[in-house]
N, C-alpha and C positions, 0 to 999 in steps of 0.2 A: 652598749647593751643596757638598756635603762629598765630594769626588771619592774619597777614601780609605775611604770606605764601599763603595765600588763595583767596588772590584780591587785586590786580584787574586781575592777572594775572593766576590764577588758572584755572580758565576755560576765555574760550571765547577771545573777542580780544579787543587790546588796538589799540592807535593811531599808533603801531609798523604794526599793521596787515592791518588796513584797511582803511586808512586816512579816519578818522572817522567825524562824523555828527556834530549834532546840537551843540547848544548854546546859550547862552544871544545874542539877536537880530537875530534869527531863522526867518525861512520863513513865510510867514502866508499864513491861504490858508491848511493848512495840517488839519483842525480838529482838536476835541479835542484829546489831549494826554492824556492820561494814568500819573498818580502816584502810586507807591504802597503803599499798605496796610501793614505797618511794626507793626501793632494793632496785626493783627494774629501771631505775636513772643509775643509782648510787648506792651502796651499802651503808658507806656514811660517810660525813665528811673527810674523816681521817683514812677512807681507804684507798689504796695504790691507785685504782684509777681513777679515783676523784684527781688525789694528788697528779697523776700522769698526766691526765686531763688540761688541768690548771698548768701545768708545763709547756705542753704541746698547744696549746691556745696562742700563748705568749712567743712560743719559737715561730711558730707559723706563722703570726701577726707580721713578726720582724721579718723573716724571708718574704712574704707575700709585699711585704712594704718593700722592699730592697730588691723583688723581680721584677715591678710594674710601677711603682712612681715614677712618674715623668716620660712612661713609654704609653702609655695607651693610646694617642695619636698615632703612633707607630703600630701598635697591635693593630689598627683598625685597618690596617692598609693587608693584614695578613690574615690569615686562616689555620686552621688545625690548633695545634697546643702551643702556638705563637700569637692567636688572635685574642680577640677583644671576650670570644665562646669562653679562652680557656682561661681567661680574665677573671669571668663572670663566675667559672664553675669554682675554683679554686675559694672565691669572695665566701660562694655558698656553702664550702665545707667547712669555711671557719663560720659562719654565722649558725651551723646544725651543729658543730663543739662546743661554742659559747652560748646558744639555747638551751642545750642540754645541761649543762652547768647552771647559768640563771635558774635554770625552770628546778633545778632541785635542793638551792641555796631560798629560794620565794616559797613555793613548796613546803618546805621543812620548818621557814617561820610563819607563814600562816595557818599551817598547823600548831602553834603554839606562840602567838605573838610575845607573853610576857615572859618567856624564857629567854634569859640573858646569852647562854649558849645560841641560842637560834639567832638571836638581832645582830650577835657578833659577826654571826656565818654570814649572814645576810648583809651586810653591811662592808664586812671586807669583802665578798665577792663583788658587789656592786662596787667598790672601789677599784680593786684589781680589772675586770672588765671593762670598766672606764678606761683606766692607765690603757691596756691592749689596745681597747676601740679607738686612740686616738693615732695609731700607726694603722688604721687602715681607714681613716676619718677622709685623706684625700681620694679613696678610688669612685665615690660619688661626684664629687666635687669634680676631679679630672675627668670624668666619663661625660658628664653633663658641660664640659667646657669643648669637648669635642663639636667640629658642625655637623650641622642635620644633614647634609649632604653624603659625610664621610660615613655616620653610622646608620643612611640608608644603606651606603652601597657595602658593608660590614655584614649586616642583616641578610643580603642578599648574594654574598659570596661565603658567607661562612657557616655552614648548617651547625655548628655549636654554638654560633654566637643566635642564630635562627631560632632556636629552644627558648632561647631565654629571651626574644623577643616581646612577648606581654611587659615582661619586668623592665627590659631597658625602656621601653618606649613609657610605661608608669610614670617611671622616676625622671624622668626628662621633662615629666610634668612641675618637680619641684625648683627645675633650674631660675625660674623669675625669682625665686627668695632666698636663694644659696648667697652665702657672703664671701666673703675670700678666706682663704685654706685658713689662717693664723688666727681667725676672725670665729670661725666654726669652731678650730681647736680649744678656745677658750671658752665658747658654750661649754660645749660638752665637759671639758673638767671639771668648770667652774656649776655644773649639776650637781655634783656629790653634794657641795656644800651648798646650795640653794634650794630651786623645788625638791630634789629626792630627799634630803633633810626637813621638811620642810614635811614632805609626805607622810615619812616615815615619822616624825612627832604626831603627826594627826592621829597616823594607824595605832601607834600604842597609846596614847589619852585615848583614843575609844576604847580601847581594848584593855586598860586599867579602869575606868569606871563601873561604879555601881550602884544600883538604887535599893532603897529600905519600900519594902510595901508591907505593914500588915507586922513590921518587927523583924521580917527577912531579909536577908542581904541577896540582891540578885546581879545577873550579871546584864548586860544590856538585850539579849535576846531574849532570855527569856520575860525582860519586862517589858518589852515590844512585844512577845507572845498575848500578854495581857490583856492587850487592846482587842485584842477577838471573844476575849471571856464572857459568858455567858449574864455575868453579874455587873450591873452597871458600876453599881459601889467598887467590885473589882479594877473596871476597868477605868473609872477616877484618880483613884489610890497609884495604880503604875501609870495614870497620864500627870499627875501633878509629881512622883517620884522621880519621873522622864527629866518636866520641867526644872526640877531640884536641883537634879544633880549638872546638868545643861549650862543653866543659868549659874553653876560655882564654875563651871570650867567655862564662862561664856568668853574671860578677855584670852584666853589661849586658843580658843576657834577662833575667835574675833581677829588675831595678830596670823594666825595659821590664815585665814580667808584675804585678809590685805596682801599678804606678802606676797603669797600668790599669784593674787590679783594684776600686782606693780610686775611682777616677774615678765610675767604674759603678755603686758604692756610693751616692755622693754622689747621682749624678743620678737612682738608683731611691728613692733615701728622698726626698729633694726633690717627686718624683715620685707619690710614694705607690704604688710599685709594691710588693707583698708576696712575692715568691716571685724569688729572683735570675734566674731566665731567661723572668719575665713579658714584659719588654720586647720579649725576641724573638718570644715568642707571637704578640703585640700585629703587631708588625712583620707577622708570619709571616699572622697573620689564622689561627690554629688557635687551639683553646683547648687548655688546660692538660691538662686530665684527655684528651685526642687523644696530645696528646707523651708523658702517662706511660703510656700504655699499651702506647705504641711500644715506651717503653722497656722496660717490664718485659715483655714479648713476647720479645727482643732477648734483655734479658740471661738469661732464665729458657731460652731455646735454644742458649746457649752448646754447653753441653753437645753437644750434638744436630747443632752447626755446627762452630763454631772446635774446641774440644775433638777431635771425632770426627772430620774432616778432618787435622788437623795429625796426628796420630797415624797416619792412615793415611801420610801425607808421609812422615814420618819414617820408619818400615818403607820404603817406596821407594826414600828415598835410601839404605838398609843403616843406619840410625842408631837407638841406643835414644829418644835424645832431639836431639832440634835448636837448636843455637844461635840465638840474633834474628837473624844476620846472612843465618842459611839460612829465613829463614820463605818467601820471595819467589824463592830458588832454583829454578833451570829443573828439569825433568825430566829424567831420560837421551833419553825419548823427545819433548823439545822439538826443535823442526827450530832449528839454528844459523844456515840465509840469513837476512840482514837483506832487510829489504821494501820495493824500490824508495818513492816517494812516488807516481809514475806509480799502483803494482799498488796502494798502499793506497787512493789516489782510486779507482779503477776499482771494488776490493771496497764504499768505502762506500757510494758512487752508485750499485750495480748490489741491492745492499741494501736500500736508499733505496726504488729502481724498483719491484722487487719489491712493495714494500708498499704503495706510491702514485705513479708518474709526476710527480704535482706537485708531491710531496718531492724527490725527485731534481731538480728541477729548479730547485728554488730552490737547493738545496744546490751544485749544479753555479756558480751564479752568486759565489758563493764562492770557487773555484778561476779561476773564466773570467776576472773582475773583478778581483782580486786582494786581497781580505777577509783572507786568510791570515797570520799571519808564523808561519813553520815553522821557520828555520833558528835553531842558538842559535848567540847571542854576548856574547862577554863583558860581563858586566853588567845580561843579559838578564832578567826578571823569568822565576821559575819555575816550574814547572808548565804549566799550560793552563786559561785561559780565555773565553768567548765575551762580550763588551761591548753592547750593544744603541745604545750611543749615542741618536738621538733618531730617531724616527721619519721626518723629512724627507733623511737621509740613511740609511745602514745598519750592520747590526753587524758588527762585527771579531771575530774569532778569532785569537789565539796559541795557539801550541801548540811543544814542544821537543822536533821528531821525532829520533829514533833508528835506525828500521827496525826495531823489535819489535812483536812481534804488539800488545802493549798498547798499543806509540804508534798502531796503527791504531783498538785500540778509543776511545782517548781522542779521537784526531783524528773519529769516529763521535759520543761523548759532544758534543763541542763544537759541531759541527755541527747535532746535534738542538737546540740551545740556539739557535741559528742561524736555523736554519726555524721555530720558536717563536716568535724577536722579529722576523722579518718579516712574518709572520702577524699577530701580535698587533700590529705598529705603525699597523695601522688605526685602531685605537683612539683613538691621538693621545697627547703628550706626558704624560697627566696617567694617563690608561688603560690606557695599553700594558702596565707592568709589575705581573709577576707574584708574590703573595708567592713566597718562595724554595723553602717545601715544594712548592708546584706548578711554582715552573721547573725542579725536576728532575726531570719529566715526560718532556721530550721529547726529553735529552738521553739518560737512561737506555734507553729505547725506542729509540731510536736504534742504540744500544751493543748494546741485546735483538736488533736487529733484523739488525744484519751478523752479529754473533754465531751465530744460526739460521743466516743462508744458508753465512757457513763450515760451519759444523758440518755440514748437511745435503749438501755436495757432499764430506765427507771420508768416506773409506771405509776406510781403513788404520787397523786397530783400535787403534795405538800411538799415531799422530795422532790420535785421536778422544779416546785418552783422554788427552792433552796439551794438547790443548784444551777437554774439561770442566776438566780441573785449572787451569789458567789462568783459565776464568770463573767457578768455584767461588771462587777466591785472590781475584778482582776484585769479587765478589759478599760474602764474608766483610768485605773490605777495605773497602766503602761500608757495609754494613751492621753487623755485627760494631766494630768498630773504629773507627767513627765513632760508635755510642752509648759505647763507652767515652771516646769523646775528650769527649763529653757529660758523662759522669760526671766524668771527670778537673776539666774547668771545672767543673762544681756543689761539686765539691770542693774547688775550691780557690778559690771565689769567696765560700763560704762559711767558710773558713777564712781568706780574707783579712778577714773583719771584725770576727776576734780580735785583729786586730795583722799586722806584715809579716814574709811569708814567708820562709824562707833558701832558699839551692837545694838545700839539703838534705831540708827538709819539700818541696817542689816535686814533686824527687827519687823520694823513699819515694813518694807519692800518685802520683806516673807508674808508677810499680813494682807496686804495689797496684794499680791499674786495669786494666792492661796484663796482668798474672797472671790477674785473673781471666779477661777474655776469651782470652785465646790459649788458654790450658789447659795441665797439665802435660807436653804433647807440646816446648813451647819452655825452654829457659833460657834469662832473663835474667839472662847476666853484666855482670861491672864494664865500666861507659863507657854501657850502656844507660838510664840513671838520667838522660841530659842529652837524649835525642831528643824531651823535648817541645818544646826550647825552639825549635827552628827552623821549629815549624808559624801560616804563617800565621792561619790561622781564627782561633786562640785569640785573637789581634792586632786583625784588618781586622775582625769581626763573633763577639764573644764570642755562644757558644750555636750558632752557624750550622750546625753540622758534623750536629745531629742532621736536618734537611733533602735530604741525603743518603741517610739511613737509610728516612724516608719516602717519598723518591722510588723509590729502590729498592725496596722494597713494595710500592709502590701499580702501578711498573709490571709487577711478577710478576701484579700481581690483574689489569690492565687484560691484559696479554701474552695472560690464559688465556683471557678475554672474547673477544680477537681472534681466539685458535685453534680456540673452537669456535662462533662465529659465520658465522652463514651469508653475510648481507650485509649491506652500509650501516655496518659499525665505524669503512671510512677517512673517513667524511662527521662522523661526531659526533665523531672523535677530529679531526678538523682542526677542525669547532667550539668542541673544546674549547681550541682550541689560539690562536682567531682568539678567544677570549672577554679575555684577556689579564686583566688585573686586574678585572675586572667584577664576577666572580661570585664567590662562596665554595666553596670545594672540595665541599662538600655537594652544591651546583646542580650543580657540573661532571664528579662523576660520577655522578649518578642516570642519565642517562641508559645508564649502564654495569651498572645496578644494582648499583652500588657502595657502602660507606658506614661511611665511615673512624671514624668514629664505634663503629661495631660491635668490639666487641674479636676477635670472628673473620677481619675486614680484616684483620691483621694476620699471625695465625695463618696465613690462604691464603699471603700476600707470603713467609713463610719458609719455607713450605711445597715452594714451587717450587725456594729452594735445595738443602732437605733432599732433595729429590728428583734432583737432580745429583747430589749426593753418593752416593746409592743406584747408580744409574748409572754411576758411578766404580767404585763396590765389585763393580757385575755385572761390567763391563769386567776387572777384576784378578782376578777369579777365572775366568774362561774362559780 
């Protein structure tokens, strides 16, 4: 159970996606925020069922290991609570005890990363569920050594083993890269002390840093807040205070980015993986020639996107060209209220409604119950993410409100993520989760969907086009900018296995990638050379960022499907949503006549951005 694969980047968006919100020294004026209730996992670490818990993980490991090592060939020839069903189900009750556990050991320190109390919890759990996971490291390993033959006919004589059909026949997908038992057991130990060490240094240097803007000491959100600030001079002052502090911690990203790097290496050649971001594929459940064609879709509309956007920007603001620090600069015609928490609930549940009632209503359970943590504090992990935890209880949302229009969109994004893993945790521990190209499904749609009903009750033609301009900025920024962040990793993973990198090649290759998508409407000046280093994604899940870019796509194509459909979208889109890991994105959208596959998929997905942009440009010229 490797908990550091699962946040902050797992679902949802870091300070790489959305130049994120709040902070120590937040606005005021927003209402009360929301904490969550980590009570409904755990009361605290020290209580009996935590402790119980942590017992029963470890007793159950050892009998589960000691009923079914070296018989699951044997099970597969049997049925009932002798078969390969009752294998599978057993697997799943210990992987819903040790979810539950992770999910409130991670929880509890991203709620407060610099508290020494928290890193400790976090760190012996992560250890202790290590030690567990490796008595139950062979029933993968033996399941997938079985022949295709025997756990045909398994499948088809055993209606428990039958349930669990999607999942065996997945994971049979990873058997070409599975190593021998003795071979796996030393990964996984040999984790604690390499990438999740490795992670976990990254997550607290970001989360100890801070910049001086102005004589204030701040913490890294809220001086990424800055970058929005209506004052240029503002927003100078927190992009060279960024660079500052960056560039003092640059050889500890720099040695945290190699090590990485070599890690990944190791484990894809070990592996027999050919292509540096097969593994995420694999993971992703997409094939290869799907991601490149995103990609080159992406970068071959630059032009047409970032390019021709930022240029219009720049004319707006009175500028030939724009500095990095002005890419994210408000409008003249942005409205400056900040947005209560009250009015941002209200906009995304009345959004929600609009599209489904029984959206809204789970969503609503969120806010009632107390799922939320809104407010930031020192220490807090950044950005916004939604967690699923296990199925028998429910999933949490962080998020680092601010009152900006985007902390609404983002508190919308996390939310869709939200109504997704309660949907899908019917499925049950082993089913529920979705690769990462389809979780951001429902988070995006989500974001599509308050997005419309703002848009549609604005009337004031300045407002209207401050808010395309805003979901244009937020639509370039997932899509745009996250295959560059794509590229940036393929470049540099590939270049780590020439030998190790300096932060200067790092550097140049952030500089390079970054040029090309923005387009010459930006400069980037000296101090811009160091903002790769504080993005999660590259860290918690190398490659992940192009997922993102997919989601974003797929719900332009799924968005236009709804707009001109007659009836019956919100029944197969909640199908699709309740399918959770089951299906292949193939299955999940035909019924949309969909088919991502098609290099024209694509084409539509940008199409709809291209098309704000046009709408932007009618708007300026009236």
């Amino acid at each position: 159970m490797n908990f550091a694969s699962l946040l902050p980047a797992g679902f949802g968006r870091s300070a790489a996606h959305a130049e994120p919100g709040q902070s120590a020294g937040a606005p005021v004026g927003l209402g009360e925020l929301p904490a969550w209730r980590l009570e409904d996992l755990y009361t605290s670490s020290n209580s009996e069922a935590f402790r119980t818990d942590m017992a029963k993980a470890e007793a159950d490991a050892l009998a589960f290991e000691a009923r079914w090592k070296g018989r699951l060939a044997q099970a597969a020839t049997k049925t009932g609570n002798d078969g390969i069903g009752a294998a599978v189900r057993d697997f799943e009750a210990l992987e819903e005890l040790m979810g539950r556990i992770a999910s409130f050991a991670g929880l509890t320190y991203f709620s407060d990363t610099s508290n020494p109390v928290n890193g400790k919890l976090y760190g012996d759990v992560q250890s202790k569920l290590t030690d567990i996971s490796a008595h139950l490291l062979f029933f993968s390993l033996e399941l997938n050594r079985i022949e295709d033959s025997m756990i045909d006919a398994a499948l088809e004589a055993d209606s428990l083993a039958c349930h669990y059909k999607p999942w065996i026949l997945d994971l049979r997908k990873d058997k070409p890269y599975q190593l021998e038992d003795r071979l796996e057991q030393l990964f996984l130990e040999k984790s604690m002390t390499g990438a999740n060490a490795f992670n976990r240094l990254f997550d607290e240097t970001v989360a100890s840093l801070t910049f001086s803007v102005d004589g204030e000491t701040l913490p890294l959100e809220v001086t990424l807040n800055l970058l929005q600030d209506p004052s240029a001079e503002k927003r100078k002052k927190a992009a060279m205070a960024l660079a500052e502090t960056f560039k003092a911690n640059i050889r500890t990203f720099t040695l945290i980015t190699n090590t990485l790097a070599k890690d990944k290496e190791i484990a894809d050649r070990w592996r027999g993986f050919k292509d540096i971001a097969d593994s995420r594929h694999l993971a992703n459940r997409v094939e290869r020639e799907v991601v490149d064609a995103l990609a080159a879709a992406v970068k071959s509309a630059y032009p047409r996107l970032s390019h021709r956007y930022y240029a219009m920007k720049a004319r707006w603001l009175g500028m030939e060209q724009m500095e990095f620090w002005d890419r994210n600069a408000p409008l003249p015609e942005t409205p400056n209220a900040l947005i209560p928490w009250d009015a941002a609930k209200d906009t995304v549940l009345s959004a929600y409604h609009g599209f489904a009632p029984e959206m809204a209503a789970i969503a609503r359970r969120f806010f009632d119950e107390r799922w939320i943590d809104a407010p930031v504090r020192p220490g807090k992990a950044p950005g916004a993410f939604a967690h699923p935890t296990v199925p028998s209880a429910h999933p949490y949302v962080l998020v680092n409100y601010m009152g900006k229009p985007r902390d609404v969109m983002t508190l919308a994004h996390e939310l869709g993520h939200g109504v997704h893993q309660v949907l899908a945790g019917a499925q049950g521990a082993l089913m529920a989760s979705t690769p990462l190209t389809l979780a951001e499904t429902a988070s995006v749609f989500g974001e599509m969907l308050t997005f419309r009903a703002l848009l549609d009750r604005t009337k004031d033609r300045r407002e209207r086009k401050a808010m395309l301009a805003q979901k244009v900025e937020d639509m370039i920024n997932t899509v745009v900018r996250q295959i560059a962040f794509y590229e940036f990793e393929r470049k540099v993973h590939t270049a780590r296995k020439e030998g190790e990198l300096t932060a200067d090649d790092l550097g140049a290759t952030w500089l390079s990638v970054q040029g090309e998508s923005l387009g010459p409407a930006i400069r980037l000046s000296e101090g811009y050379e160091t903002y790769w280093a504080y993005i999660p994604h590259f860290i918690h899940s190398p490659f992940y960022v192009y997922a993102y870019a997919f989601g974003d796509c797929l719900v332009n194509s799924l968005y236009a499907v709804y707009q001109n459909a007659e009836s019956g979208f919100q029944e197969k889109y909640f199908e699709m949503l309740k399918a959770g890991g089951t299906k292949h994105h193939s299955e999940l959208l035909a019924p949309f006549g969909l088919n991502a596959a098609d290099p024209s998929f694509w084409a539509q997905g940008l199409s709809m951005i291209e098309g704000l942009i046009d709408e932007l440009e009618a708007l300026d010229r009236a």
